[in-house]
C-alpha positions as CSV (number, residue, x, y, z in Angstrom):
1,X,7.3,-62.6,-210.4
2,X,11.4,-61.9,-210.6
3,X,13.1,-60.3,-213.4
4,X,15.1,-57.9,-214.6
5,X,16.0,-55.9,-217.5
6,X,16.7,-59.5,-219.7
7,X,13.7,-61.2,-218.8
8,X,11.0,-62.5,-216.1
9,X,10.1,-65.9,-214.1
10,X,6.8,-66.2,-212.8
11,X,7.1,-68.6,-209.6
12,X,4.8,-69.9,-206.9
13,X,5.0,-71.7,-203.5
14,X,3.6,-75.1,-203.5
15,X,2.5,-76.9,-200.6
16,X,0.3,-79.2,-201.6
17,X,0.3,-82.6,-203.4
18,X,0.9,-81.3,-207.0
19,X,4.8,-80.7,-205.6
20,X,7.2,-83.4,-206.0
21,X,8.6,-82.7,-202.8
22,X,6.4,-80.3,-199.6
23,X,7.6,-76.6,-199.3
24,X,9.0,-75.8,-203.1
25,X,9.3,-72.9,-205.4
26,X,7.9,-73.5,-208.4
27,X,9.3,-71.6,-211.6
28,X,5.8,-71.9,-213.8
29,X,7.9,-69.9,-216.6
30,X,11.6,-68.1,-217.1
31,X,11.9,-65.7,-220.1
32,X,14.9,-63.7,-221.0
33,X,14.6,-61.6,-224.2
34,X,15.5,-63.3,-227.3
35,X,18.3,-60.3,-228.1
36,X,19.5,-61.4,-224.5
37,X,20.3,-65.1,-224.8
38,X,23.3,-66.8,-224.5
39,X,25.4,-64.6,-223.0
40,X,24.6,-65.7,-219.3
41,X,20.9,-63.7,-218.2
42,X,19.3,-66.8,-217.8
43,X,22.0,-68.1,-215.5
44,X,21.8,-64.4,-213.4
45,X,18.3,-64.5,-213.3
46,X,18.1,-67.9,-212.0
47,X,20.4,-67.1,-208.9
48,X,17.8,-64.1,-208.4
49,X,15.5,-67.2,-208.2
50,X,17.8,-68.8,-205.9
51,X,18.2,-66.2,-203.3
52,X,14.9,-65.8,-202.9
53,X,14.0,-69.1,-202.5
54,X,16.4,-69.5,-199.7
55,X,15.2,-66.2,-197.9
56,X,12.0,-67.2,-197.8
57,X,13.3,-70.7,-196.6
58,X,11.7,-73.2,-199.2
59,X,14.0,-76.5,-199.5
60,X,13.4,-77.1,-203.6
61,X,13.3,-75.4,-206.6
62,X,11.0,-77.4,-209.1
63,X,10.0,-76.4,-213.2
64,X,9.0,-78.3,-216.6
65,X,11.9,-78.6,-218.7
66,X,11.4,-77.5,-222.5
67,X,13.4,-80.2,-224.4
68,X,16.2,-77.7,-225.8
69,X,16.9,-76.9,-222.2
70,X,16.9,-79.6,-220.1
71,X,21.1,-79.1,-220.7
72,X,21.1,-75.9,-218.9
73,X,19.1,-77.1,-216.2
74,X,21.4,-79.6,-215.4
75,X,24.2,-77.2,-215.2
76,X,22.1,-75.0,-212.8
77,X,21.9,-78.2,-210.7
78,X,18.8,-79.6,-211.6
79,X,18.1,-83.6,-211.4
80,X,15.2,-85.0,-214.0
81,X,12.5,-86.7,-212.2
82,X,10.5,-89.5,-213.7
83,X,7.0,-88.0,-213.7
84,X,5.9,-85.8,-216.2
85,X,3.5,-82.9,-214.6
86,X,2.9,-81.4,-217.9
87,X,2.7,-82.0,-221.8
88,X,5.7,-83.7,-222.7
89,X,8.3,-81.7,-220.6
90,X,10.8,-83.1,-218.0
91,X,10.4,-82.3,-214.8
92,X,13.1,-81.2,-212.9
93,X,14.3,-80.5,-209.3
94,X,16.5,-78.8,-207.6
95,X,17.4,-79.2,-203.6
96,X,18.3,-75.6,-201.9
């Protein structure tokens, strides 16, 4: 888990075949307070995310996209994949 005082990820290594790619972070879920939104948390807790993952020397960064924010995902850097891995939510990568 990584968070802050706006919100939380929960996240987990994957090595196995249920990652797109081999040796990826997975954020399973991001949270930032509702009172917190829009005024950049999720963008600051994401490059919490980021740092980690490259300290701990995983290559991707991989989640399931909710609909209404596939948008910001792309501005972190994200690409959509063409599988869907759960429900109806676009899967997304990101290299580090």
């Amino acid at each position: 888990m990584v968070g802050d005082q706006n919100g939380y990820a929960e996240i987990r290594l994957m090595h196995d075949s249920k990652a797109y790619m081999k040796n990826t972070l997975y954020v399973e879920h991001i949270v930032i307070k509702e009172n917190r939104r829009g005024v950049g948390n999720g963008s600051l807790l994401f490059r919490k995310i980021e740092a980690m993952a490259r300290n701990i020397g995983v290559d991707y960064v991989q989640l399931d996209s909710e609909s209404d924010a596939v948008g910001f995902w792309y501005k972190m850097g994200f690409t959509a994949l063409d599988v869907i891995y759960y429900q109806n939510k676009t899967a997304m990568i990101k290299e580090i």
